[in-house]
FIKOLZA-1660 file (N, C-alpha, C; in steps of 0.1 Angstrom, whole numbers, plus 5000, padded with zeros to 4 digits):
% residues 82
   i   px   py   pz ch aa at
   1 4946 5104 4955  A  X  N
   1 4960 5103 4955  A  X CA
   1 4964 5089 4959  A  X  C
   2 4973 5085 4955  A  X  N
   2 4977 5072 4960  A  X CA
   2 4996 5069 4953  A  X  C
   3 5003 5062 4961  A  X  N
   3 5016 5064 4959  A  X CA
   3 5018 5045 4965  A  X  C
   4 5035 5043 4962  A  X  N
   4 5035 5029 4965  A  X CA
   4 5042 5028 4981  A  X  C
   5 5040 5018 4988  A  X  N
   5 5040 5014 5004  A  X CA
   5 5046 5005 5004  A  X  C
   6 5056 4997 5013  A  X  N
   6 5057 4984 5016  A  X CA
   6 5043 4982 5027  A  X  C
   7 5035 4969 5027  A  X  N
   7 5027 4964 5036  A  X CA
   7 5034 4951 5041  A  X  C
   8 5034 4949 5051  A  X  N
   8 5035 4935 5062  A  X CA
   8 5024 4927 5063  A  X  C
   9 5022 4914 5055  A  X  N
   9 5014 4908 5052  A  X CA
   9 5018 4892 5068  A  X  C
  10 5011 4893 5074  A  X  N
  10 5015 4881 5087  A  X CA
  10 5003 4870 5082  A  X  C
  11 5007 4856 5084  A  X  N
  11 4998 4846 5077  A  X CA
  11 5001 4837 5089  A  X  C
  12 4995 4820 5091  A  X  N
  12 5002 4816 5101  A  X CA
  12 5016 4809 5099  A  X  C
  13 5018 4805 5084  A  X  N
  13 5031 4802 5082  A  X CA
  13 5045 4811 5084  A  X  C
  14 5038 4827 5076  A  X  N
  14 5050 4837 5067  A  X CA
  14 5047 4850 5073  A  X  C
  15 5056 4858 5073  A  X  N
  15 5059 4872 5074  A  X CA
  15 5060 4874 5055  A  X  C
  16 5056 4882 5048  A  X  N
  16 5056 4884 5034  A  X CA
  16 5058 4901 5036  A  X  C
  17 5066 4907 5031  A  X  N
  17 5064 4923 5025  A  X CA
  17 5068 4925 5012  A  X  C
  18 5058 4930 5009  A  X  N
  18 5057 4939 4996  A  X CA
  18 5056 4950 4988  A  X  C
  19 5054 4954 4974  A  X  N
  19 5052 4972 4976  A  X CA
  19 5043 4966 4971  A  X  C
  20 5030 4980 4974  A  X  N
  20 5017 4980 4971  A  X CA
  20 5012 4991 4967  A  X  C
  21 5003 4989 4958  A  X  N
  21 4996 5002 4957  A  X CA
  21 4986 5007 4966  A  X  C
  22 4990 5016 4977  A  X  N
  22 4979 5025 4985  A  X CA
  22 4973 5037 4983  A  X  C
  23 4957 5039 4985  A  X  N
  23 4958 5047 4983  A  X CA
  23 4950 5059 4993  A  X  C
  24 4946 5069 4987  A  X  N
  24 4948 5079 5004  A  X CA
  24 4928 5085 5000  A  X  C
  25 4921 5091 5007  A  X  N
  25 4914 5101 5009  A  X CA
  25 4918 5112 5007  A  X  C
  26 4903 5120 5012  A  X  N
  26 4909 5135 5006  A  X CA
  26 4916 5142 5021  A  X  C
  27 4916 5135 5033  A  X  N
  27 4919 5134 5041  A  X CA
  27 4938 5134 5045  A  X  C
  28 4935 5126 5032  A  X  N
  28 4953 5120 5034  A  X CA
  28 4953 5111 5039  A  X  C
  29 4940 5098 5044  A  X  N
  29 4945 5088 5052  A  X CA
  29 4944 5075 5043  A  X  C
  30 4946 5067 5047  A  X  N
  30 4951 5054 5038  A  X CA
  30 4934 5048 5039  A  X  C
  31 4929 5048 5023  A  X  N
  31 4912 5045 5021  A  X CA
  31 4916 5030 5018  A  X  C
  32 4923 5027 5011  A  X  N
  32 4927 5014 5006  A  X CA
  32 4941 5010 4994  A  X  C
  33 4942 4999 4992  A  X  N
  33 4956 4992 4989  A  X CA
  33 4948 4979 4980  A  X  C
  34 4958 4977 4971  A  X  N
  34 4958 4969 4963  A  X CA
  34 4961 4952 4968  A  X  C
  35 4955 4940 4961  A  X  N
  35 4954 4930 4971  A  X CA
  35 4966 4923 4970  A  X  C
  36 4974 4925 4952  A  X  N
  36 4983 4922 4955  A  X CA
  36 4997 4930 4956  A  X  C
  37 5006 4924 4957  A  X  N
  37 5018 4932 4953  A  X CA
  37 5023 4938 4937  A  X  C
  38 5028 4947 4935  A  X  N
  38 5032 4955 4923  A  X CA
  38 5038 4946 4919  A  X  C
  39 5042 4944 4904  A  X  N
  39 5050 4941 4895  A  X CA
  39 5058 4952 4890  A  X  C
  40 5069 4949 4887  A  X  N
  40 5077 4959 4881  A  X CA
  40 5076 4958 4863  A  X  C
  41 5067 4961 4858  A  X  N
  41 5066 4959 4843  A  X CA
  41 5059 4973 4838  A  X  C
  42 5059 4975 4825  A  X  N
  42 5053 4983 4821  A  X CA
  42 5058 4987 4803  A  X  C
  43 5044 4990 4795  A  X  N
  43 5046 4986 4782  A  X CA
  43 5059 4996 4775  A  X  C
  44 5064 5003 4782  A  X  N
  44 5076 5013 4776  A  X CA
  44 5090 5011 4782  A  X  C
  45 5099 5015 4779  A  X  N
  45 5111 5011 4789  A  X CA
  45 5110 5028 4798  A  X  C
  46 5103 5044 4790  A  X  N
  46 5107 5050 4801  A  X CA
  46 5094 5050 4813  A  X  C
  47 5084 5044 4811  A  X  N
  47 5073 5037 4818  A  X CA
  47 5082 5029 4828  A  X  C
  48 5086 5021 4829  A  X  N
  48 5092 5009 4832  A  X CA
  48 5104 5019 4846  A  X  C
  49 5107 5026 4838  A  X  N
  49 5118 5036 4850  A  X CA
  49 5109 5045 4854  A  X  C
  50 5103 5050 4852  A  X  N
  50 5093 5059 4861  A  X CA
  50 5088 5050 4877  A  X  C
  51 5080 5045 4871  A  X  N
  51 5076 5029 4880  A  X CA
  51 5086 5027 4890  A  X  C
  52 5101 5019 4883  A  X  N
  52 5109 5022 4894  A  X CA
  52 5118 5032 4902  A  X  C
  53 5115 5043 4899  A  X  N
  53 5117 5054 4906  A  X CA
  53 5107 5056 4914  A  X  C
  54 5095 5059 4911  A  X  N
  54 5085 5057 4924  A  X CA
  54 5082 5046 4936  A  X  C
  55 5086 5030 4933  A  X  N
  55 5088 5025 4936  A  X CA
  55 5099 5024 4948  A  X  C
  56 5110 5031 4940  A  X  N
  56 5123 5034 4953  A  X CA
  56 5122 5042 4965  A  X  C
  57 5109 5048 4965  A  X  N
  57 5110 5062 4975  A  X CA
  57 5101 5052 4982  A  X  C
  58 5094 5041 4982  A  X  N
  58 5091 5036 4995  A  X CA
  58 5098 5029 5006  A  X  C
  59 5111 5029 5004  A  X  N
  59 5122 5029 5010  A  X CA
  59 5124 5040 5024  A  X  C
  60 5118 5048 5019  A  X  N
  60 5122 5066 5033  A  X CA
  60 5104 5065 5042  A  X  C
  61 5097 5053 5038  A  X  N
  61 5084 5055 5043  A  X CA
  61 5083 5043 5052  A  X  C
  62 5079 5043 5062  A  X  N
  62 5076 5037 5074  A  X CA
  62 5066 5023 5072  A  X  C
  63 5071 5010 5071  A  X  N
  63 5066 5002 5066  A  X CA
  63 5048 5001 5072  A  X  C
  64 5041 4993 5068  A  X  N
  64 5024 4997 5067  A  X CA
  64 5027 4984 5075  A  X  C
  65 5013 4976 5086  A  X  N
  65 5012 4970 5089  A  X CA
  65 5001 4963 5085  A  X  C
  66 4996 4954 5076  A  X  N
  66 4979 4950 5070  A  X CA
  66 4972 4950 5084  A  X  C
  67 4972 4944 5090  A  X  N
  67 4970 4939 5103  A  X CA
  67 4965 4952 5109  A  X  C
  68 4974 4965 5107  A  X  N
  68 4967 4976 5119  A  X CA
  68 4956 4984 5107  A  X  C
  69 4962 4984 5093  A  X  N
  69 4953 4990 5084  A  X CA
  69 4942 4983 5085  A  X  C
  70 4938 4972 5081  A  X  N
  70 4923 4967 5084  A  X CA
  70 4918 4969 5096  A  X  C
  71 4919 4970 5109  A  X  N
  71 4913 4974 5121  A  X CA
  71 4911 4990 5116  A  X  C
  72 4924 4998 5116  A  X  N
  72 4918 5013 5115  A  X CA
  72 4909 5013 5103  A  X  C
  73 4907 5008 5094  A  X  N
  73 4896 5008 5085  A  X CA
  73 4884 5003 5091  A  X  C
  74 4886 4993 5094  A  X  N
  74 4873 4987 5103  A  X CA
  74 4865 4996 5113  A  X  C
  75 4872 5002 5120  A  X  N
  75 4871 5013 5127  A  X CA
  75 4864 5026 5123  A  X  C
  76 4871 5030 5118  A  X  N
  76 4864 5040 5105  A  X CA
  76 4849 5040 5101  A  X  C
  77 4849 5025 5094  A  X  N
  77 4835 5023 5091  A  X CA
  77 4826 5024 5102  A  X  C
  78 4829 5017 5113  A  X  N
  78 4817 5012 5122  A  X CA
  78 4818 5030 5130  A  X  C
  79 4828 5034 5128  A  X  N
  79 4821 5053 5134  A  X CA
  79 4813 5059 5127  A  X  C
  80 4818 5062 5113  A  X  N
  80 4809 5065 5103  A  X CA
  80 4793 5062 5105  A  X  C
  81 4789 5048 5108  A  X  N
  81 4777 5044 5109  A  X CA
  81 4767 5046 5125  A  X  C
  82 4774 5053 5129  A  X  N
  82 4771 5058 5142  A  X CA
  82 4762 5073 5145  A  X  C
% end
């Protein structure tokens, strides 16, 4: 499964957010995301509005932090191997 997210990308210059593609386990938890941000294109025009309709519902979703997703992933792993 996987649906689109804003992520909060922190650098030492910039705050950056973007939508992204994340995506989930069978768990439902966030396994991974795309490195960059979405484009809004696509080879049809009703392609093109699909996209941005999916696109708009990450608006009602609770922005992602990169920053806490890589620790809880990191996390993850190093339990896993335990």
């Amino acid at each position: 499964m996987w649906n689109y997210r804003v992520i909060k990308k922190v650098t030492k210059e910039e705050i950056i957010y973007g939508i992204y593609e994340v995506y989930y386990n069978d768990k439902e938890e966030i396994d991974s995301w795309t490195t960059n941000p979405t484009d809004l294109s696509n080879d049809t025009f009703d392609g093109l509005r699909d996209n941005y309709l999916m696109m708009a519902e990450v608006f009602i979703n609770p922005i992602l932090d990169e920053q806490e997703l890589i620790k809880k992933i990191t996390e993850k792993i190093i339990w896993s191997k335990c």
